[in-house]
Every structure is written in C-alpha cells, then in structure tokens.
Backbone as ProteinMPNN parsed JSONL, in Angstrom:
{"seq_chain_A": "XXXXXXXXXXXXXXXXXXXXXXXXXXXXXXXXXXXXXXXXXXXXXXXXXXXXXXXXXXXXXXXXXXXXXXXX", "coords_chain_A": {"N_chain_A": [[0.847, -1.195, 0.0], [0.712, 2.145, -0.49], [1.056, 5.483, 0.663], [-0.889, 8.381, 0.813], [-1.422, 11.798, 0.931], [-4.11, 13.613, 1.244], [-5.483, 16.431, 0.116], [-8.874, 18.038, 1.133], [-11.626, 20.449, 0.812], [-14.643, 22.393, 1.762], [-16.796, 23.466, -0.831], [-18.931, 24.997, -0.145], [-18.818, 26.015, 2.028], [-16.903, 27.828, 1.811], [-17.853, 29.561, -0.129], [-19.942, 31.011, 1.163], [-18.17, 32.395, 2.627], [-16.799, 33.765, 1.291], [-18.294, 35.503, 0.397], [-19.102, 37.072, 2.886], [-21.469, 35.567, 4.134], [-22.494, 34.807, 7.018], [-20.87, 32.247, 9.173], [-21.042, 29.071, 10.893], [-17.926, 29.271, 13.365], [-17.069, 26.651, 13.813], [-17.799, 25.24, 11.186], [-16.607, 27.103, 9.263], [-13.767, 26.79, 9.12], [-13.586, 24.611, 7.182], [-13.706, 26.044, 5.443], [-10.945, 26.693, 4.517], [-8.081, 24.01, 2.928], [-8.189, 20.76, 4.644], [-6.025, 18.277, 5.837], [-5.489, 14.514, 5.166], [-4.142, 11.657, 5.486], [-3.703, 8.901, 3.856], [-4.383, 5.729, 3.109], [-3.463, 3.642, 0.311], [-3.701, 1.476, -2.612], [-3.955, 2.319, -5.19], [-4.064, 6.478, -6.603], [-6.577, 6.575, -7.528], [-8.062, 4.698, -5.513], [-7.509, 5.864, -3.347], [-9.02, 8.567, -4.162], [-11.542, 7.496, -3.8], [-11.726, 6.196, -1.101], [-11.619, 8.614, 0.186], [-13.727, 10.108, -0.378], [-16.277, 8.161, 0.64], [-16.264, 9.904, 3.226], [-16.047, 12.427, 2.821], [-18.212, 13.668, 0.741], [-18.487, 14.537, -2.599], [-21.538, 15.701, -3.332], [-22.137, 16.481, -0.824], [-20.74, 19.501, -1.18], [-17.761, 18.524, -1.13], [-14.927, 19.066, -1.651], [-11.872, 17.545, -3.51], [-8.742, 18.824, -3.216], [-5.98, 18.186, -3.557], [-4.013, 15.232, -4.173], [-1.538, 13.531, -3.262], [1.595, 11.59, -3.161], [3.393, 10.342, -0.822], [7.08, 10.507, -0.154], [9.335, 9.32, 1.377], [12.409, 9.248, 2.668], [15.654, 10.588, 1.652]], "CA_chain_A": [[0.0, 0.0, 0.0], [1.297, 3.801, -0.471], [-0.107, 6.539, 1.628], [-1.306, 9.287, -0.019], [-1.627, 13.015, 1.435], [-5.148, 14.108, 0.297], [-6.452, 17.868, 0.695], [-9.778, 18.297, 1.104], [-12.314, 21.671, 1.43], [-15.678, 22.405, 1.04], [-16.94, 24.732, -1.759], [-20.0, 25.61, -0.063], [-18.998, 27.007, 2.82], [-15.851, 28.7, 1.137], [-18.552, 30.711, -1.104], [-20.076, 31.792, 1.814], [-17.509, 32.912, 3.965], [-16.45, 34.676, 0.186], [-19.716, 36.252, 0.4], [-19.645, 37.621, 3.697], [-22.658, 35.123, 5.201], [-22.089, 34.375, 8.861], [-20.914, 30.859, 9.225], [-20.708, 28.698, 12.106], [-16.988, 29.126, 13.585], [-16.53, 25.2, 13.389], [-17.792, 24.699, 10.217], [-15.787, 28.084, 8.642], [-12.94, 25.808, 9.003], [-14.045, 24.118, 5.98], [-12.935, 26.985, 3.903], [-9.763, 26.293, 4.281], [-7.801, 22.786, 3.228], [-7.52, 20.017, 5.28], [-4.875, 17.074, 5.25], [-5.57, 13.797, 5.47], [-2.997, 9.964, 5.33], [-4.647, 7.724, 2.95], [-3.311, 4.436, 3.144], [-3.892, 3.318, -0.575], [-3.459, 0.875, -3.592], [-3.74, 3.417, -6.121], [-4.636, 7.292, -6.116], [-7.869, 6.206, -7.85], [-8.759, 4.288, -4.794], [-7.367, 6.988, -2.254], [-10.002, 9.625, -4.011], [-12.99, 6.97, -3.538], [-11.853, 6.462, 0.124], [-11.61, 10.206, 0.933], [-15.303, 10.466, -1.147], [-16.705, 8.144, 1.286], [-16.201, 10.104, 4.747], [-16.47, 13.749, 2.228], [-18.615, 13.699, -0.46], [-18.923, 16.109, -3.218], [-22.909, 15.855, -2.835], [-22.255, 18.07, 0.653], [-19.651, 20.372, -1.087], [-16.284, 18.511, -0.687], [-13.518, 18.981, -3.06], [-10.693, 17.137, -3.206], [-7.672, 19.327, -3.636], [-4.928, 17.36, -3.839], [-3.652, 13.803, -4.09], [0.228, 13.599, -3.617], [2.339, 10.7, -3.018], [4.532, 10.649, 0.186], [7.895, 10.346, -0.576], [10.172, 9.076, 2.151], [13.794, 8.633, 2.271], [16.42, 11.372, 1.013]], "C_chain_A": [[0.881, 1.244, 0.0], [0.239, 4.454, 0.204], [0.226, 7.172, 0.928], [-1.571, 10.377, 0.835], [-2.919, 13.875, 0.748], [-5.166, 15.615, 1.273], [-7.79, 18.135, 0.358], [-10.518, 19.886, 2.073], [-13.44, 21.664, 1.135], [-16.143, 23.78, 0.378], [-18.061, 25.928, -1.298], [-20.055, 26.424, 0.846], [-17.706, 27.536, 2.531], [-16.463, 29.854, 0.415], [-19.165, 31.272, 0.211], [-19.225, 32.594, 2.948], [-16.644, 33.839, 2.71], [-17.517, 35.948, 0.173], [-19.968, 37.404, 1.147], [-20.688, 36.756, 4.763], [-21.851, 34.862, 6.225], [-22.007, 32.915, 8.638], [-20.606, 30.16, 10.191], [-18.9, 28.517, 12.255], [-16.324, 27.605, 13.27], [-16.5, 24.716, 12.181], [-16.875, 25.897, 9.325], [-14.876, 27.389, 8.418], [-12.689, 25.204, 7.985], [-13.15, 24.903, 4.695], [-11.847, 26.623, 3.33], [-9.105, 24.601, 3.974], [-7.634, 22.172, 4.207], [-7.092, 18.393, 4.972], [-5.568, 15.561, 5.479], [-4.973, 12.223, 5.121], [-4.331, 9.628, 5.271], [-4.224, 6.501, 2.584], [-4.359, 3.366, 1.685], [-3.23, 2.184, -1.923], [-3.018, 1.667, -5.058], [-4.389, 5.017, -5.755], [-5.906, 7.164, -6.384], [-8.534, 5.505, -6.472], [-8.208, 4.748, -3.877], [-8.596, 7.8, -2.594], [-10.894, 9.031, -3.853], [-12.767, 6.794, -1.912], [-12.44, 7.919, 0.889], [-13.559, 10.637, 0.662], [-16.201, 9.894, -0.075], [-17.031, 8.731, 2.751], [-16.978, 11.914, 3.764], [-16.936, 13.463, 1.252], [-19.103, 14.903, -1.734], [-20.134, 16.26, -3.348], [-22.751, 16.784, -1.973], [-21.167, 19.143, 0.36], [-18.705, 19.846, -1.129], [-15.294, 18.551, -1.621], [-12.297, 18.219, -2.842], [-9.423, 18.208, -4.422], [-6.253, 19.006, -4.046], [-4.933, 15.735, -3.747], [-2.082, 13.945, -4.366], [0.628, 12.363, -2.881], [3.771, 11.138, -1.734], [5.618, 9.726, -0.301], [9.112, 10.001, 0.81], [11.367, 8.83, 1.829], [14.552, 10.189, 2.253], [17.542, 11.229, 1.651]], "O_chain_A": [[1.911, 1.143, 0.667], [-0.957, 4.192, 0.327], [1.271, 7.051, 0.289], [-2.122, 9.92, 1.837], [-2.728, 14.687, -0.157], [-4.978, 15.845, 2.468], [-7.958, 18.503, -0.805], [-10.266, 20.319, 3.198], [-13.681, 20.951, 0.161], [-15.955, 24.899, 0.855], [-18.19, 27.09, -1.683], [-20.849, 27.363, 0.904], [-17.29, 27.793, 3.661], [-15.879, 30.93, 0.286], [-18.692, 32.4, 0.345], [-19.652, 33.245, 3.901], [-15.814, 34.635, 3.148], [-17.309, 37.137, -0.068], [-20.596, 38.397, 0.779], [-20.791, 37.08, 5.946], [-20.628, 34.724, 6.201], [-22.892, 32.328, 8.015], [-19.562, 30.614, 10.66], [-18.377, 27.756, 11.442], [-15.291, 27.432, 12.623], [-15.609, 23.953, 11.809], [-16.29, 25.282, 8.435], [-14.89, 27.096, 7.223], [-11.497, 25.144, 7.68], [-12.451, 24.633, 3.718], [-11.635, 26.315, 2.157], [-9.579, 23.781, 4.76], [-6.901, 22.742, 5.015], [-7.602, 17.582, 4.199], [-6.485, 15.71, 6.287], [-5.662, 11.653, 4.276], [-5.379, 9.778, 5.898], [-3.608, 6.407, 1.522], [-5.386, 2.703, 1.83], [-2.007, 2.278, -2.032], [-2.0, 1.552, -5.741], [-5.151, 5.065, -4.79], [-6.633, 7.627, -5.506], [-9.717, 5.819, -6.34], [-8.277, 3.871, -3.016], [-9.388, 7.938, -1.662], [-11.779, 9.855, -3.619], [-13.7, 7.284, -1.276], [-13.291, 8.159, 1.746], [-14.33, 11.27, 1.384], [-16.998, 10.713, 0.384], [-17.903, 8.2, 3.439], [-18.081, 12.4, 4.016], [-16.157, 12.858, 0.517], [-19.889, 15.846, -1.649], [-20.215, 17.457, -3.625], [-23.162, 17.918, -2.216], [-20.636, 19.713, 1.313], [-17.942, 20.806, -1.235], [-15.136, 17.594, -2.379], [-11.737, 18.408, -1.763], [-9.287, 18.298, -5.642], [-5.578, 19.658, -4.842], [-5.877, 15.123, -3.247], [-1.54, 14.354, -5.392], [-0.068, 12.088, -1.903], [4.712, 11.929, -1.813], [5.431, 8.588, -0.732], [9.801, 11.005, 0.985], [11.59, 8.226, 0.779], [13.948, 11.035, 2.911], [18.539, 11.859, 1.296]]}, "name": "protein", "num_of_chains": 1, "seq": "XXXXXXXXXXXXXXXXXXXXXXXXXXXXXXXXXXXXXXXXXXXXXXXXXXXXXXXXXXXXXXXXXXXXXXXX"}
C-alpha cells in the first residue's frame, strides 16, 4: 500500500464565507484545506476512500492527491 496526502475543502462554505454570510466558527474551518494519510493501492482508490467520509454531494472537493515520498 502507499499513503497518499489528500487535501480536502468544502466549496460551499468557502462561497459563503467569500460572500460575507455568517458561518458557524466550526464549520468556517471548511474553507480552508484540510490534510488527510490515505493508506492506498492506487490514487484512484485513495479519491474513492476520501469520497466516502467527504462527499462532493455536501460540497467537498478534493484538492490534492500527492504521493509521500520518504527517504532522502
């Protein structure tokens, strides 16, 4: 398996906190990326993991998919 470094945000409350609307402090959060170790086969089945917990139905974007690179 490879772990994978996904970024995920959601769009919906990013437009409103673009907007101006008031948004709950916890969920504002959202706006911004967050990280998450994806312990995967391929990135194709890292972005269906990440899909199940965030789904782009409620807003979620996936921003990245990068490959951790260990060693140097």
């Amino acid at each position: 398996m490879t772990t994978y470094l996904v970024g995920v945000y959601n769009r919906f409350i990013r437009d409103k906190v673009c907007a101006g609307e008031e948004v709950d402090p916890e969920q504002a959060a959202w706006e911004d990326t967050h990280y998450f170790d994806i312990e995967a086969k391929s990135e194709e089945q890292a972005r269906k993991k990440i899909r199940l917990e965030y789904p782009k139905s409620k807003g979620f974007v996936i921003d990245c998919v990068d490959v951790y690179k260990f060693g140097g």
